[in-house]
Backbone as JSON Lines, residues from 0, in Angstrom:
{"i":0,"aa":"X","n":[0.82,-1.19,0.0],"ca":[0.0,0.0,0.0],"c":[0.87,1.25,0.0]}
{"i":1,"aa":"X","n":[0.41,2.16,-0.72],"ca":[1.56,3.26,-0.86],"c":[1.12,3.96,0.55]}
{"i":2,"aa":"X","n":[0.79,4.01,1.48],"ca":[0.33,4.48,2.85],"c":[1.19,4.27,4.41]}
{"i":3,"aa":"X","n":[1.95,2.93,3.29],"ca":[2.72,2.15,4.37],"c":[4.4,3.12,3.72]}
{"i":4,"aa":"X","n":[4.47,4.19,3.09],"ca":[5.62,4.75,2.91],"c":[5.63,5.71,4.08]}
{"i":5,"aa":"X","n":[4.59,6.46,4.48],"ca":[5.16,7.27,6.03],"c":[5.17,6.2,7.27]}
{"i":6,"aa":"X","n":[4.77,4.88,7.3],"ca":[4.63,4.4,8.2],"c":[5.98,4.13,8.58]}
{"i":7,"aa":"X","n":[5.97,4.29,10.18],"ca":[7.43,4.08,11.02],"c":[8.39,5.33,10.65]}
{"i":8,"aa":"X","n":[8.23,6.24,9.55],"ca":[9.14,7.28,9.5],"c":[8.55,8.39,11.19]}
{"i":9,"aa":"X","n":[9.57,8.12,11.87],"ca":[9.75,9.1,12.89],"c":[8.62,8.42,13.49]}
{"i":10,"aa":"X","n":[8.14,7.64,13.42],"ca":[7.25,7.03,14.33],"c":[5.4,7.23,14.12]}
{"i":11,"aa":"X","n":[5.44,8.32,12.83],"ca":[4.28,8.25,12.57],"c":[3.73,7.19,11.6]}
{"i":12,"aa":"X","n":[2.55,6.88,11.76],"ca":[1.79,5.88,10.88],"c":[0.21,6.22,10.71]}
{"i":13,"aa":"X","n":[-0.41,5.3,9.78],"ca":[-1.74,5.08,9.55],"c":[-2.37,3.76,9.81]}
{"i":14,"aa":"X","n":[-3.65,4.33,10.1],"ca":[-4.68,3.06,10.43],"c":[-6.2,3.48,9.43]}
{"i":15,"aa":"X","n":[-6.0,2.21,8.68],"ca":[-7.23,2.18,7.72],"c":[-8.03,1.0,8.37]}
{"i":16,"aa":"X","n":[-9.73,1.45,8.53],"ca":[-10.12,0.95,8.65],"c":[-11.77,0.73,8.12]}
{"i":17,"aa":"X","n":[-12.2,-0.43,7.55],"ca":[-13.36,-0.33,6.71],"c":[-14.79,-1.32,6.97]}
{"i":18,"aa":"X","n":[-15.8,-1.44,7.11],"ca":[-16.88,-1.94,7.6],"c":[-18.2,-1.96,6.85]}
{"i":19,"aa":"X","n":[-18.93,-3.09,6.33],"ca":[-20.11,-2.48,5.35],"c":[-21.01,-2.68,6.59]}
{"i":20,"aa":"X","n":[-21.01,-2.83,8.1],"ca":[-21.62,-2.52,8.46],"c":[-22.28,-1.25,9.16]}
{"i":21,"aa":"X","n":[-22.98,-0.64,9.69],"ca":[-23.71,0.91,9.78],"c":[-22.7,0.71,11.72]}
{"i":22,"aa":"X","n":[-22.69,1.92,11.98],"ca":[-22.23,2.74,13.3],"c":[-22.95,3.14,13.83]}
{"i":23,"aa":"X","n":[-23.16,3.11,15.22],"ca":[-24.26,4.13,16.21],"c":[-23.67,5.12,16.19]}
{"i":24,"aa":"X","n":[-24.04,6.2,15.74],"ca":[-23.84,7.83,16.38],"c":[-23.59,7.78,17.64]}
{"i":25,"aa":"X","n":[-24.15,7.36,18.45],"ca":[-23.86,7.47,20.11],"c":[-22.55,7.07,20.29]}
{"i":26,"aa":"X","n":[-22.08,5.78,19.78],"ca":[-20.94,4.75,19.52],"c":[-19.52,5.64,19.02]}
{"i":27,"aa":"X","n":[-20.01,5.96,18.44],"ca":[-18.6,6.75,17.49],"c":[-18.42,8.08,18.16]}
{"i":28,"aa":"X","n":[-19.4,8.94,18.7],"ca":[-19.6,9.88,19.51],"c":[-18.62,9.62,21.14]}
{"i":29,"aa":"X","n":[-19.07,8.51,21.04],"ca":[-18.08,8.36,22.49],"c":[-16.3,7.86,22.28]}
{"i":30,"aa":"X","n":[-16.86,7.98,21.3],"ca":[-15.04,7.02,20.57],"c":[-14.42,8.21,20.1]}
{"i":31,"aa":"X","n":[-14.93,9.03,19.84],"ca":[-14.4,10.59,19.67],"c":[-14.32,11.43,21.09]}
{"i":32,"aa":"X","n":[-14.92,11.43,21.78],"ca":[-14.79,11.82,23.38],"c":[-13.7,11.36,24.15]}
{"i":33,"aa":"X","n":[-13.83,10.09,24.32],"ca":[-12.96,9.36,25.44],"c":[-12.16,8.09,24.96]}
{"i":34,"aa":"X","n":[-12.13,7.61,23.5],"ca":[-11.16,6.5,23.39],"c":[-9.89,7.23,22.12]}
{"i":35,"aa":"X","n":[-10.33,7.99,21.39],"ca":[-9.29,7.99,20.56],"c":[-7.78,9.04,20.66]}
{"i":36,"aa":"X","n":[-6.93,8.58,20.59],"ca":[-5.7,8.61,21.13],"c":[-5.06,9.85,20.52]}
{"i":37,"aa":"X","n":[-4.5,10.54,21.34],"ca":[-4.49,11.52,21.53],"c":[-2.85,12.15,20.3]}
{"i":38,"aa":"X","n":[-2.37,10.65,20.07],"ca":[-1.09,10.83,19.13],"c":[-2.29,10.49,17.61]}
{"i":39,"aa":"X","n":[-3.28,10.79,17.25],"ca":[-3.96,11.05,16.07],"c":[-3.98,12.56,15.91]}
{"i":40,"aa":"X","n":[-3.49,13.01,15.25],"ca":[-3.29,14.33,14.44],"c":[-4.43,14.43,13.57]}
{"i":41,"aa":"X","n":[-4.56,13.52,12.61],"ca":[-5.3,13.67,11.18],"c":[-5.96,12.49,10.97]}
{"i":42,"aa":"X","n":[-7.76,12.73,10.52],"ca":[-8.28,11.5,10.02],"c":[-9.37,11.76,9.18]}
{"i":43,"aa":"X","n":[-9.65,11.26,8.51],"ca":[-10.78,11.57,7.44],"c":[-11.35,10.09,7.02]}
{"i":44,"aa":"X","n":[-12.68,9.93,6.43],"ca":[-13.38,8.95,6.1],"c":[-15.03,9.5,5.68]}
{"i":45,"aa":"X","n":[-15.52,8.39,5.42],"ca":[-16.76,8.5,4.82],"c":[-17.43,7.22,6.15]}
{"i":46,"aa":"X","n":[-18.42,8.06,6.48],"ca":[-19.51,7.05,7.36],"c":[-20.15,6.78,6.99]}
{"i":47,"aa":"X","n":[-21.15,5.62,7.76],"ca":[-22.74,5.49,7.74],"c":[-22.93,5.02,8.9]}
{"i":48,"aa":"X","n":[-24.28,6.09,9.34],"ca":[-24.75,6.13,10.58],"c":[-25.96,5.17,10.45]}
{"i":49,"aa":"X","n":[-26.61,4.23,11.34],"ca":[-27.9,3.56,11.46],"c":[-28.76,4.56,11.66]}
{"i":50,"aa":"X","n":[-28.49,5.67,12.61],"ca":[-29.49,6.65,12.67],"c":[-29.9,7.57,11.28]}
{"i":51,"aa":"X","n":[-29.18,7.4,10.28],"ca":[-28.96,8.67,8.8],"c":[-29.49,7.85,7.57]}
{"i":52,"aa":"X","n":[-29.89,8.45,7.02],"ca":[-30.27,7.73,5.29],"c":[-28.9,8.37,4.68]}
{"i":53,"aa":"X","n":[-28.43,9.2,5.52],"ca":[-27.1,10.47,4.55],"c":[-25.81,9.46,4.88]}
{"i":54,"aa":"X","n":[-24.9,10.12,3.54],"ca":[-23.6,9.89,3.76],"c":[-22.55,10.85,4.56]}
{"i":55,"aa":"X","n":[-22.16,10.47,5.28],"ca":[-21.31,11.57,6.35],"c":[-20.1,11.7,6.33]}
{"i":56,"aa":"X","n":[-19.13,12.99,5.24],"ca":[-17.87,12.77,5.27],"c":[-17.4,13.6,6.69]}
{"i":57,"aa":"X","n":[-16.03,12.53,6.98],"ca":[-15.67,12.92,8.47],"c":[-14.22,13.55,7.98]}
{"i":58,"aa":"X","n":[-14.14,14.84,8.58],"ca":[-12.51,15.3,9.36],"c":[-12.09,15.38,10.35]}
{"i":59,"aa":"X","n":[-11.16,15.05,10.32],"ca":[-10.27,15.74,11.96],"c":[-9.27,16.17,11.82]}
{"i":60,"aa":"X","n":[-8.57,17.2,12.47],"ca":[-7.42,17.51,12.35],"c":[-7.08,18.1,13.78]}
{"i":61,"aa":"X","n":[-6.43,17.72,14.64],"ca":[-6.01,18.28,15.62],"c":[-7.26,17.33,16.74]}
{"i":62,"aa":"X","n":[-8.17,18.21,17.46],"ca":[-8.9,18.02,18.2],"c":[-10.24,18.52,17.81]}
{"i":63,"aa":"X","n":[-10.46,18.98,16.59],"ca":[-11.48,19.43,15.9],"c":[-11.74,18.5,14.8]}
{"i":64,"aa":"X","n":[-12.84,18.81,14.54],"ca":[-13.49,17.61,13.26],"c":[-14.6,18.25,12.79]}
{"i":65,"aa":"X","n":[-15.05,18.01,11.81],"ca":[-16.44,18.11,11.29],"c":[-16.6,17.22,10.39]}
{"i":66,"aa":"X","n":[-18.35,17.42,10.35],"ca":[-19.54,16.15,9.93],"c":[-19.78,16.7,8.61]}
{"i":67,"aa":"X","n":[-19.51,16.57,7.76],"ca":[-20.6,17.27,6.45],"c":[-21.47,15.66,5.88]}
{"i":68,"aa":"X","n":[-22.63,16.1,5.29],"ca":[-23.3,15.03,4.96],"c":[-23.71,15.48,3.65]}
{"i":69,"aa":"X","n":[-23.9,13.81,2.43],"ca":[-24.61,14.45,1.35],"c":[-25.45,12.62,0.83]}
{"i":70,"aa":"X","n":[-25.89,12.99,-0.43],"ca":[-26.55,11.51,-0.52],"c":[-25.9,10.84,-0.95]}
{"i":71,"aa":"X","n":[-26.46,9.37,-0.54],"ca":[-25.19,8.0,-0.81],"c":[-25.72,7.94,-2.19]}
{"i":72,"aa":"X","n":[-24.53,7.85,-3.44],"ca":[-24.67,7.48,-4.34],"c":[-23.75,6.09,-4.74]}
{"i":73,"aa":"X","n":[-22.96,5.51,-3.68],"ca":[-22.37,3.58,-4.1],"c":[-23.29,3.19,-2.76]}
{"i":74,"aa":"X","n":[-22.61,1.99,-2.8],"ca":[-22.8,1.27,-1.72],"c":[-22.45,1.58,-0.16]}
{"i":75,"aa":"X","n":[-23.64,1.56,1.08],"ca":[-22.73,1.91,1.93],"c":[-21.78,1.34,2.77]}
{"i":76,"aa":"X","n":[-20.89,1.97,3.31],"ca":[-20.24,1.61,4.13],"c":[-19.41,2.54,5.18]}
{"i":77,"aa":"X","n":[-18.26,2.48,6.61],"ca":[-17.77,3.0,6.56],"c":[-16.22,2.54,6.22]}
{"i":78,"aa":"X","n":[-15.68,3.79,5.9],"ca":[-14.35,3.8,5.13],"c":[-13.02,5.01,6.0]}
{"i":79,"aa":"X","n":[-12.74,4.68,6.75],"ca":[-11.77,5.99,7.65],"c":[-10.68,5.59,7.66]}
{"i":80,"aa":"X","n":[-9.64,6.57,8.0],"ca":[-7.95,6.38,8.24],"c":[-7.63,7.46,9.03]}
{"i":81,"aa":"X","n":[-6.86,6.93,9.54],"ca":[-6.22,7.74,11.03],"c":[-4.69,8.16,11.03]}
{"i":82,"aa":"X","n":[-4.3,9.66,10.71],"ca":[-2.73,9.4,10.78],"c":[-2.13,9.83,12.42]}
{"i":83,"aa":"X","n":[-0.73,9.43,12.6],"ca":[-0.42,10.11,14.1],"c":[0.8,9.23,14.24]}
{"i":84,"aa":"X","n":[1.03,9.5,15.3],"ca":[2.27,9.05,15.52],"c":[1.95,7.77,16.91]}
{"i":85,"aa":"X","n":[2.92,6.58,16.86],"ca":[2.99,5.87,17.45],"c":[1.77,5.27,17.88]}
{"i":86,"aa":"X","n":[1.44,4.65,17.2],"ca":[-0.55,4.65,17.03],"c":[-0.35,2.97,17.4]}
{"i":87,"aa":"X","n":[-1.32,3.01,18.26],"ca":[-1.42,1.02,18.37],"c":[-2.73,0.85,18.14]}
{"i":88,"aa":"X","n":[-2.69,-0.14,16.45],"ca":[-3.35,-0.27,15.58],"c":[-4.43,-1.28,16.0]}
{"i":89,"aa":"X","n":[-4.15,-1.97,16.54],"ca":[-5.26,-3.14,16.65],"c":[-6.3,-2.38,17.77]}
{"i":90,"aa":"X","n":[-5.66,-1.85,19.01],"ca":[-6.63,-0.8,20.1],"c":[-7.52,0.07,18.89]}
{"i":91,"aa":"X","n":[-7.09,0.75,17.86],"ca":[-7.95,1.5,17.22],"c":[-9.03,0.63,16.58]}
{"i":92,"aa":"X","n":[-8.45,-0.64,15.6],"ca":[-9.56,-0.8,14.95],"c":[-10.69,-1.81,16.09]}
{"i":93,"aa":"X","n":[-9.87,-2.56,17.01],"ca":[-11.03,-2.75,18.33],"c":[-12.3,-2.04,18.48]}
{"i":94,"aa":"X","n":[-11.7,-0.57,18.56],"ca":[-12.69,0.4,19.36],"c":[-13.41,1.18,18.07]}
{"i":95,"aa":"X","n":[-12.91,0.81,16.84],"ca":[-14.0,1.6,16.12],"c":[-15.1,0.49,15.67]}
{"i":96,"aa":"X","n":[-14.46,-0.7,16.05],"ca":[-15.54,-2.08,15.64],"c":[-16.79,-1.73,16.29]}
{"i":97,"aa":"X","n":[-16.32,-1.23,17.61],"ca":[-17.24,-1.19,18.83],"c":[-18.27,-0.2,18.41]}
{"i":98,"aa":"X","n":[-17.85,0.68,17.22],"ca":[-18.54,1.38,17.45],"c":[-20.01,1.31,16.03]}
{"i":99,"aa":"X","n":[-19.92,0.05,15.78],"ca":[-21.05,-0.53,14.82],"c":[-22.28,-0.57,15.53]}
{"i":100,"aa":"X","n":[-23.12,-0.38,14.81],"ca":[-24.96,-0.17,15.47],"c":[-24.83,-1.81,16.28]}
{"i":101,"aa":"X","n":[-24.22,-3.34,15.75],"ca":[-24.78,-4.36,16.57],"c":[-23.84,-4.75,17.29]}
{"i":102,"aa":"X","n":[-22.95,-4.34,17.5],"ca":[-21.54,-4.47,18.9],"c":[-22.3,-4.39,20.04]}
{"i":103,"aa":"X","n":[-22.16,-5.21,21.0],"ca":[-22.1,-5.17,22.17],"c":[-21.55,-3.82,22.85]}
């Protein structure tokens, strides 16, 4: 993957992670509050919420983010990547699993 060329330079890397299943808003809401790690700088993706008929492109940069939404024209799914430094990859995609509408 050409993604894996910043990975380990100086210790920063990426985490891609992808799901055709839908996310709770509440779920991902709290995974943005209190689980995601604080060496994430930058992340962007395309959601789908169980609560939305809309497609929701996501930013972040820093400690700020925004939601823009428009209509799904493929198939849905979500589709995100996370850049930052010294990132432990499997804790991320754990906790964004968690954050699917039928997770426990």
């Amino acid at each position: 993957h050409s993604h894996d060329l910043i990975n380990n330079i100086e210790g920063f890397t990426s985490v891609s992670y992808e799901t055709f299943e839908p996310f709770s808003l509440r779920k991902f809401q709290y995974f943005l509050d209190n689980q995601i790690s604080q060496n994430v700088f930058r992340a962007k993706g395309i959601l789908w919420f169980m609560e939305s008929e809309r497609k929701h492109i996501f930013h972040l940069s820093g400690k700020r983010f925004s939601l823009d939404d428009e209509k799904w024209t493929k198939e849905k799914s979500n589709k995100i990547v996370l850049i930052g430094k010294n990132l432990d990859h499997q804790t991320i995609k754990n906790q964004l699993s968690s954050c699917r509408f039928n997770s426990d």
